[in-house]
N, C-alpha and C positions, 0 to 999 in steps of 0.2 A: 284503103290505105293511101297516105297521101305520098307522092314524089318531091325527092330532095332536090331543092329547089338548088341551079348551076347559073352563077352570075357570067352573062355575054360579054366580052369589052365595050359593046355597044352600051350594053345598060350602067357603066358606071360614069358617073359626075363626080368629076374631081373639085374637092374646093381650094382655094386659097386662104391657109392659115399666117397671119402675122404674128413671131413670137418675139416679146422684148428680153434680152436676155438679161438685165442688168440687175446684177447682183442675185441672182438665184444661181444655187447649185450644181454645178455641172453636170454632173451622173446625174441628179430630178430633172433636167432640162433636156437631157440627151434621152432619158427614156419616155417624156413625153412625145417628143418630136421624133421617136423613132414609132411610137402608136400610130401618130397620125399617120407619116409617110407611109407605114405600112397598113395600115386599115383596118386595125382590129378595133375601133370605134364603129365600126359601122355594122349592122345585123349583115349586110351579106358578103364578109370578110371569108374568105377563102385561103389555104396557107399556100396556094398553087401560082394565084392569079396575083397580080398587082392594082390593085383595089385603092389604094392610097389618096391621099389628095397632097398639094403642093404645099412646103412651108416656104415661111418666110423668115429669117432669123437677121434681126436687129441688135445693135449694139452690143457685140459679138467680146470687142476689148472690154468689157465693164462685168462678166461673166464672173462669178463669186467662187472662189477655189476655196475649201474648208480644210482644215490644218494647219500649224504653225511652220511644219517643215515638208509637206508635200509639195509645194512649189520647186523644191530643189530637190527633192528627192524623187518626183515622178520623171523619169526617161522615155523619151521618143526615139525610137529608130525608124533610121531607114537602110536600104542597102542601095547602092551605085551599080552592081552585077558584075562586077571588076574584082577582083581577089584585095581581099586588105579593104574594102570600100562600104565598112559598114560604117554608119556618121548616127551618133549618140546628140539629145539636147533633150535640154533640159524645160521643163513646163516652164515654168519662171523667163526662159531665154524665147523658146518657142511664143509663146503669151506676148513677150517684146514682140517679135520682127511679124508672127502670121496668125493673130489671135480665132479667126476664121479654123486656122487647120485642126486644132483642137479639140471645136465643138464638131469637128466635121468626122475625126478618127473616133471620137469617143459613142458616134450616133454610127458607123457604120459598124465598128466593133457588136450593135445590138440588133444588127438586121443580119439576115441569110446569107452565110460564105459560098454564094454562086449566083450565075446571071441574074435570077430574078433580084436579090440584092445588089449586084451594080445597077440595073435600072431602076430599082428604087430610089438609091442616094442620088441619081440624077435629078429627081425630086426637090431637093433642099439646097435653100440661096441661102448663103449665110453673105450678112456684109458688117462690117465693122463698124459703122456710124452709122446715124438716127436715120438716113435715106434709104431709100431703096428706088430702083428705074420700075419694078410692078406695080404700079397707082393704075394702067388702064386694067391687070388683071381681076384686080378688087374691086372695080368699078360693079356696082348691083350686089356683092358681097360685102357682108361686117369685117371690121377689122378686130 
């Protein structure tokens, strides 16, 4: 009989993924980018362990919202923890001022509601224009 085989932290290689976000669908963008970060591409994906590898998300404002009237009808909350300090906006307003927070709640929405899902969305850079500062981590990696 053979033994199930148990991934060490030692034995995982994380890679650097670059994802261009521009003009593809946000829910298709946020659950590919939630595979990676969490590792269920890879045969020795565990639902325990944090197995993932690193993204990279590019051109974050050019991200492709589908609907005629979703942009204003989809609501973001947040809460203040102050009584009366709940603060409503709107996709279309959010999209304006933090295009970044978007791609960022709609990909943790698809990861695990406890620790090991905060340290995985530690995982993903999102930045709004065509740069980004990780060129030495892709260095020997494809983009």
């Amino acid at each position: 009989m053979q033994k199930t085989y148990s991934p060490k932290l030692a034995d995982i290689k994380r890679a650097w993924h670059v994802i261009d976000a521009s003009d593809r669908p946000l829910g298709r963008l946020a659950s590919e980018i939630a595979i990676l970060l969490r590792g269920k591409h890879k045969p020795m994906f565990v639902p325990y362990l944090d197995v993932g590898d690193n993204v990279i998300v590019v051109n974050a404002e050019k991200v492709g919202i589908t609907g005629k009237s979703k942009p204003d009808a989809k609501m973001y909350y947040h809460h203040s923890r102050y009584p009366g300090g709940l603060h409503s906006e709107s996709l279309r307003h959010l999209m304006g001022r933090y295009p970044d927070r978007v791609i960022q709640q709609s990909v943790r929405g698809m990861l695990p509601k406890n620790s090991l899902g905060r340290a995985i969305i530690r995982k993903l850079h999102i930045y709004t224009g065509p740069n980004h500062p990780h060129a030495s981590q892709l260095r020997g990696t494809e983009e």
